[in-house]
C-alpha positions in Angstrom: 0.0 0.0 0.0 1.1 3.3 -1.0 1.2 6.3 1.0 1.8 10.1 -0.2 4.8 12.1 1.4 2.8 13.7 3.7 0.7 10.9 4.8 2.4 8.8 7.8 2.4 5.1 7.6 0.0 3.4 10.1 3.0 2.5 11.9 4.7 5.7 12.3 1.4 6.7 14.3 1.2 3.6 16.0 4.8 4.4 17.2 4.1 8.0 17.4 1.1 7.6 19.5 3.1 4.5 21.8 6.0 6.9 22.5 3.3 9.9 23.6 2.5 7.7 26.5 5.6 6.3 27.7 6.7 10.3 27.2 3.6 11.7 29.3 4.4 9.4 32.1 7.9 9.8 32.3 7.1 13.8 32.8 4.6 13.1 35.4 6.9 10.9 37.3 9.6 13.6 37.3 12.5 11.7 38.0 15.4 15.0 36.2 18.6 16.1 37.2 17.5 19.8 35.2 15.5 22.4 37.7 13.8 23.4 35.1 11.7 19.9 34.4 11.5 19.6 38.1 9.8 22.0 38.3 7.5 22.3 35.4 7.4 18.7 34.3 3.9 17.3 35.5 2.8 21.1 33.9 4.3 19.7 29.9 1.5 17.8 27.9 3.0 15.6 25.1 0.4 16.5 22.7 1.9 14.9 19.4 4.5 12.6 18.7 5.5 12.0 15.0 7.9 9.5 13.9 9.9 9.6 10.7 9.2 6.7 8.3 12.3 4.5 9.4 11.3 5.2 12.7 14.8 6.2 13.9 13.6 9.8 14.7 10.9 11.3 15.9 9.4 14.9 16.7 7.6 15.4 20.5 5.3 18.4 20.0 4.4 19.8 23.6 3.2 22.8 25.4 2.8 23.4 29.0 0.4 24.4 30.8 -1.0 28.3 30.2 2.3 28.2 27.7 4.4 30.2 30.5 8.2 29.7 30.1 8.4 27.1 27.0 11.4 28.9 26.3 13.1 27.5 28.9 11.4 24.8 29.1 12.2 23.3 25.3 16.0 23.2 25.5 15.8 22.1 29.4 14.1 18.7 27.4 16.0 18.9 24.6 19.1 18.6 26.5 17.2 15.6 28.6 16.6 13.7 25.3 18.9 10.9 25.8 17.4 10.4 29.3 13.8 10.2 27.8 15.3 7.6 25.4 17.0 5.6 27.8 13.4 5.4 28.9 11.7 4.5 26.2 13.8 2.0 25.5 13.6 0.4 28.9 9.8 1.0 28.2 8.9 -0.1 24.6 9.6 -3.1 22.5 11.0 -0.9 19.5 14.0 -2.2 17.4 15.6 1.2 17.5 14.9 4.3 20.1 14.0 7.2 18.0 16.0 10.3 18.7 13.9 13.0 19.9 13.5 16.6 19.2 11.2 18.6 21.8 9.3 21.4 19.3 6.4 23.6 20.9 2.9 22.7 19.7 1.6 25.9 18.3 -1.7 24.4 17.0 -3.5 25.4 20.2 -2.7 28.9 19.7 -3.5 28.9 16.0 -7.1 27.4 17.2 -7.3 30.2 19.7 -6.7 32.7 17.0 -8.9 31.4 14.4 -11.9 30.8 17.1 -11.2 34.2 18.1 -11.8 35.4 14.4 -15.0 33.2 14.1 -16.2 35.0 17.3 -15.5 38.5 16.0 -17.6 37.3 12.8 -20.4 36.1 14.6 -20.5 39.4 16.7 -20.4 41.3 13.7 -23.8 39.5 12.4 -25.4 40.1 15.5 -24.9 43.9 15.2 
């Protein structure tokens, strides 16, 4: 079965989705060395993890919660990424531990904006 280039495999999002888990409850464990994830771990939700088609790499889209301080926050788990490998691969049954890269999920802001835009719409009808 053929997929297009944008179109993951049902694999990559079974992976994907199997490494969001094992992610989430390493963060709300909070077992770090970094002050940073100490501190805000249990407040990071892994909202998307996508894995590249060989599977050796993945992206871990996250935001925490009320977005407050993701700039530190994304290079305090970027620089824990072997850790949260070691972990995975403790945790899963995978052939190869993908190598992470922490980005910040924007989508929820983008949804904010557009309902924001639908709202001002809808208010302009009324008037």
């Amino acid at each position: 079965m053929k997929h297009s280039i944008n179109q993951p495999s049902q694999r990559q999002l079974r992976v994907g989705e199997q490494l969001r888990h094992i992610l989430a409850g390493i963060l709300q464990r909070g077992h770090f060395k970094n002050e940073i994830l100490i501190n805000h771990g249990s407040d990071i939700t892994v909202t998307e993890v996508r894995a590249t088609p060989d599977l050796k790499s993945a992206t871990v889209f996250v935001i925490s919660l009320g977005g407050q301080e993701m700039d530190k926050i994304l290079p305090a788990l970027n620089d824990a990424a072997y850790y949260f490998q070691k972990e995975i691969n403790r945790s899963s049954n995978l052939k190869y531990t993908p190598r992470l890269k922490f980005k910040q999920d924007d989508s929820f802001d983008a949804a904010q904006k557009l309902d924001s835009i639908l709202s001002n719409i809808h208010y302009s009808d009324q008037e």
